[in-house]
C-alpha positions in Angstrom: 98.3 106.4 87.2 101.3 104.6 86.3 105.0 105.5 87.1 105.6 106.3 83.2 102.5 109.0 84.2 104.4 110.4 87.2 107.8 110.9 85.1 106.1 113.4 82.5 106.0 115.5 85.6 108.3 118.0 85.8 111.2 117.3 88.4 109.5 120.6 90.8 106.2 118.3 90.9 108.0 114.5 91.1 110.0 116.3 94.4 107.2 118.0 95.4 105.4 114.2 95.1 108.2 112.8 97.0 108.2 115.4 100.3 104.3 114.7 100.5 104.8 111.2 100.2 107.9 111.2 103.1 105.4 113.4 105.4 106.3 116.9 104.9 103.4 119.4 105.1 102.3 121.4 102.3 104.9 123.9 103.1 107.5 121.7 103.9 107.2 120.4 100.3 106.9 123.3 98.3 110.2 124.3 99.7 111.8 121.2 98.7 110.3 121.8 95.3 111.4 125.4 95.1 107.8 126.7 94.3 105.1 128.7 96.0 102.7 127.1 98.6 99.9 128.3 96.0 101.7 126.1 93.0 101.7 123.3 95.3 98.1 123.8 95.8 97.7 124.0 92.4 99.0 120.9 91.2 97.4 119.3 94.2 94.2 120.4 93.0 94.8 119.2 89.6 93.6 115.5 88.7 96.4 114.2 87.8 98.2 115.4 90.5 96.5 114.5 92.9 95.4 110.8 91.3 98.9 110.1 91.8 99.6 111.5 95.1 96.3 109.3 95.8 97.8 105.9 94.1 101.1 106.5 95.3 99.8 106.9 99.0 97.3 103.9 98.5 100.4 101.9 97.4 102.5 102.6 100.4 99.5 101.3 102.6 99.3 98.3 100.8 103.2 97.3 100.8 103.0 98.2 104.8 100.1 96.0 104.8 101.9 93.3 103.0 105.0 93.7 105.4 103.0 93.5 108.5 101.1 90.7 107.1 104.4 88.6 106.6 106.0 89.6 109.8 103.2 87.7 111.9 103.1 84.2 109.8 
């Protein structure tokens, strides 16, 4: 998924995206969406949803990686 992919979400979902990706539970997030915990679950259950809370995630990792990598040459 591709950050064009991630703006056709509505804002709700792209903060919602954002407070799961900073570390905020479920909960935490769906608040900072305004929505329902069962919405939340809802778009996480949904492909593309959760392809790019997945890509996004594996992304972070890989720039920490990178980071980490750099720091010890």
């Amino acid at each position: 998924m591709s950050r064009n992919d991630v703006q056709n979400f509505s804002q709700k979902q792209q903060k919602a995206l954002i407070a799961l990706l900073s570390g905020a539970s479920q909960a935490e997030a769906a608040k900072v969406a305004k929505v329902s915990l069962r919405t939340l679950q809802r778009w996480i259950a949904s492909e593309d949803f959760s392809q790019a809370l997945n890509d996004s995630v594996g992304s972070a990792v890989a720039l920490a990686v990178a980071r980490l990598a750099a720091l010890s040459d």
